[in-house]
C-alpha positions as CSV (number, residue, x, y, z in Angstrom):
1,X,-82.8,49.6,107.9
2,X,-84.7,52.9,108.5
3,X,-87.8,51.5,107.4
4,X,-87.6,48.9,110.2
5,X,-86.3,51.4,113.3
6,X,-89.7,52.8,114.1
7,X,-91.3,49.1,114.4
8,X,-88.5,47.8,116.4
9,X,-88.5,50.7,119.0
10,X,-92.3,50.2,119.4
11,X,-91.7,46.3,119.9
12,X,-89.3,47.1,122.3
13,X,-91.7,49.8,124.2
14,X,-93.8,46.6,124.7
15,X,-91.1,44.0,125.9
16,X,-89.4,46.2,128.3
17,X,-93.0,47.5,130.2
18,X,-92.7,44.0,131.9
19,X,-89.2,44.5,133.2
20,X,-90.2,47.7,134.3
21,X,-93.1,46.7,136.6
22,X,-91.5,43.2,137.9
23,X,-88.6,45.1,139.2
24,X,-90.7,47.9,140.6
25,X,-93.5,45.3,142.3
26,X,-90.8,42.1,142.9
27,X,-88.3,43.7,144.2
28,X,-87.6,46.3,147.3
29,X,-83.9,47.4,146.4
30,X,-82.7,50.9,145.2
31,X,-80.6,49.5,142.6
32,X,-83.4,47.2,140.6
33,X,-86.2,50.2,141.0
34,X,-83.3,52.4,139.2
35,X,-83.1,49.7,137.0
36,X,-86.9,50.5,136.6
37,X,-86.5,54.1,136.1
38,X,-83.8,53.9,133.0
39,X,-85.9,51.5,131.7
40,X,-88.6,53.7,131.4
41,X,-87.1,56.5,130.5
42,X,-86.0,54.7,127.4
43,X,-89.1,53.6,126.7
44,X,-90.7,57.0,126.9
45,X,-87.8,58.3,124.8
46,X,-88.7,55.5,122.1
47,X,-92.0,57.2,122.3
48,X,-91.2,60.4,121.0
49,X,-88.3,58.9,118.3
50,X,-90.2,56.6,116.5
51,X,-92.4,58.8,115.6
52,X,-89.9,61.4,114.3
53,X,-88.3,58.6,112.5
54,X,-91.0,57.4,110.9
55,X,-92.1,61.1,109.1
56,X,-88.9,62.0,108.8
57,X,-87.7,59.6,106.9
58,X,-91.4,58.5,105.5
59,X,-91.7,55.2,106.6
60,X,-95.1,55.0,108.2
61,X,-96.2,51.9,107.9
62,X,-99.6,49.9,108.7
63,X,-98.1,47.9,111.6
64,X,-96.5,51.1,113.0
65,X,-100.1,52.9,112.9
66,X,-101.8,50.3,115.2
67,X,-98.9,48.9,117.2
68,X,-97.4,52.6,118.0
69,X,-100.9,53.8,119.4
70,X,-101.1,50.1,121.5
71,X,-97.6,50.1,122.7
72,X,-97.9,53.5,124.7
73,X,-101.3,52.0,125.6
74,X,-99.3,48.9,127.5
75,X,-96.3,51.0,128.7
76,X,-98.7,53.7,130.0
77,X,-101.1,52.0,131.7
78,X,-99.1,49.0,133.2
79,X,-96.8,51.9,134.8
80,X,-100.0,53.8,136.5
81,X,-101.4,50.5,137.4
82,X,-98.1,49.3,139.1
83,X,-97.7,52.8,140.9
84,X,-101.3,52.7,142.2
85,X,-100.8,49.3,143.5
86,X,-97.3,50.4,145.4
87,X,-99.8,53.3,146.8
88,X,-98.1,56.3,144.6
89,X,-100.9,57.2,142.5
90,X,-104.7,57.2,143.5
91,X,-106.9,54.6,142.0
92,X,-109.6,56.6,140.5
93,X,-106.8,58.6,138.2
94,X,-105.4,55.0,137.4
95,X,-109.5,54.3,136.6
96,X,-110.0,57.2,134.5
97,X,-106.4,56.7,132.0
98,X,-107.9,52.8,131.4
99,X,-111.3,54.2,130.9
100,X,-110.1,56.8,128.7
101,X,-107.9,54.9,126.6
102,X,-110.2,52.2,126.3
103,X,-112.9,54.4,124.7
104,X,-110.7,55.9,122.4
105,X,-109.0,52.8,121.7
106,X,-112.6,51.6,120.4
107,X,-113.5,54.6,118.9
108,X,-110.5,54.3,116.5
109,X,-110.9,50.3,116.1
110,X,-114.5,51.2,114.7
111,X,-113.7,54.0,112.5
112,X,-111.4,52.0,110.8
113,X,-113.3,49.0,110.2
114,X,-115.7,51.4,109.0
115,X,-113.8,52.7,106.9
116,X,-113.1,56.3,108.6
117,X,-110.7,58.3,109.5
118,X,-110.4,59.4,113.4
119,X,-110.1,63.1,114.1
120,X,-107.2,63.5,116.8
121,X,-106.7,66.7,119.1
122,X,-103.5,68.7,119.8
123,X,-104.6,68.6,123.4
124,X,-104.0,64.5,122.9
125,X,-99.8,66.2,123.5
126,X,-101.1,67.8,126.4
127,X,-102.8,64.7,128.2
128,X,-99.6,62.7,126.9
129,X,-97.4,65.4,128.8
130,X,-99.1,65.3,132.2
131,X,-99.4,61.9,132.0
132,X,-95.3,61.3,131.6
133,X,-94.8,64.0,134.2
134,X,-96.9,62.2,136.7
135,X,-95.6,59.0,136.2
136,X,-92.3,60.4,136.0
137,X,-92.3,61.7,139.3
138,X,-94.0,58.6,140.8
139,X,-91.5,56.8,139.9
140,X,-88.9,59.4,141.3
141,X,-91.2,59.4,144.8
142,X,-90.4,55.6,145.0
143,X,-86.2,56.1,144.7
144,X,-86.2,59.1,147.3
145,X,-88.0,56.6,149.7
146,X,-84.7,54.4,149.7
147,X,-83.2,57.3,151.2
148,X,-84.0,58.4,155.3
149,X,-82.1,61.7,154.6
150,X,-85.0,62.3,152.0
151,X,-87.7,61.4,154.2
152,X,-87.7,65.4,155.4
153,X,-88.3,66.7,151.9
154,X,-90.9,63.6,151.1
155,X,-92.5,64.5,154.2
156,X,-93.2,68.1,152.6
157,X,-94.0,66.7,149.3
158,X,-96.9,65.3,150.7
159,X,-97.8,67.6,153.3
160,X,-98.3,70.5,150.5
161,X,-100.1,68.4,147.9
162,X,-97.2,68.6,145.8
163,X,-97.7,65.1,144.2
164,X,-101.4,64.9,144.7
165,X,-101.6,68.2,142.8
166,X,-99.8,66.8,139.7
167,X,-102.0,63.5,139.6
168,X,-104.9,65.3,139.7
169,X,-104.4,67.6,137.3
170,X,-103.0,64.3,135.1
171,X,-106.7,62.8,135.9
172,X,-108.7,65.7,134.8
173,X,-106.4,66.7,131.8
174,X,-106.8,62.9,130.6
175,X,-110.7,62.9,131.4
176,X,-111.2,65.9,129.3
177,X,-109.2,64.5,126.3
178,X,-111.6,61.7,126.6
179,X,-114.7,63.5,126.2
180,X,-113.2,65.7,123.9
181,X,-112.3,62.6,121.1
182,X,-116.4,61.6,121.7
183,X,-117.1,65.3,120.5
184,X,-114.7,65.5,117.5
185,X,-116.1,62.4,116.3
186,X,-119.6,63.0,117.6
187,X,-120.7,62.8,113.6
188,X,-119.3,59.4,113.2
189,X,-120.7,58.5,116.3
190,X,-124.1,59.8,116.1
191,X,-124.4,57.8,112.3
192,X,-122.9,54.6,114.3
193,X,-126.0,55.0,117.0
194,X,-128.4,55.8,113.9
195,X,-127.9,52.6,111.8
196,X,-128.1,50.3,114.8
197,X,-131.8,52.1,115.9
């Protein structure tokens, strides 16, 4: 039964990230957007625990490798997509977490038909981090506006930057990542470039 946990919390990472965004683009009530946010949270809590499971109890398996990296690929960027297109989050952050996963996404796919083994980055925790936080609070900025006595304290949220501030930093944090996997695996790369000259 432990073997199968950390597969069937991935699976689930990928069924629920269509709930989450039809109740947060189909729907204008409080109650289905909180529906939204648990939903999430879970999710991003399956994120963390499958993982864990899966060392702890060694039970990686070759499905859980490329369906674990691919889920949080879906929940991730379905959620920024869905806040930029209810105006929360800029469009050019939303640009740069596609674009960024869909380079390292190939990078790995090619490295492993090849044959090699990706180097990954501690400061892939860090870009992970920001990016919760920002969608996190997105998603927070989107239940305070069902509330007017709220609207004072949204109104100074967005005067100061507050928001802006955290996607931004998300953006750059996730751009850097991105360049940062090309340079780690600039050797794999660089032979890749060679053999098609």
């Amino acid at each position: 039964m432990i073997r199968n946990v950390p597969n069937i919390l991935t699976i689930f990472r990928i069924v629920v990230t269509p709930l989450i965004v039809w109740f947060l683009i189909g729907f204008d009530g409080f109650t289905l957007h909180m529906v939204a946010f648990i939903l999430f949270l879970i999710a991003s809590l399956t994120d963390l625990f499958d993982g864990i499971i899966a060392r702890k109890y060694q039970v990686v398996s070759e499905f859980g490798k490329f369906m674990d990296p691919l889920a949080d690929k879906i929940l991730v960027n379905s959620t920024f997509i869905t806040l930029n297109i209810m105006d929360i989050m800029p469009i050019w952050i939303t640009a740069v977490v596609i674009l960024r996963d869909m380079v390292v996404t190939l990078l790995r796919w090619g490295m492993l038909a090849d044959g090699a083994s990706m180097n990954t980055s501690q400061l892939a925790k860090i870009k992970t981090a920001f990016q919760y936080i920002s969608m996190y609070v997105g998603l927070v900025f989107i239940l305070m506006g069902h509330f007017e006595v709220l609207e004072a304290l949204v109104a100074w949220l967005e005067e100061w930057f507050v928001t802006e501030t955290i996607f931004i930093l998300t953006g750059l944090v996730t751009a850097f990542t991105g360049f940062n996997y090309l340079w780690i695996n600039r050797v794999f790369l660089s032979t890749m470039f060679k053999e098609k000259e």
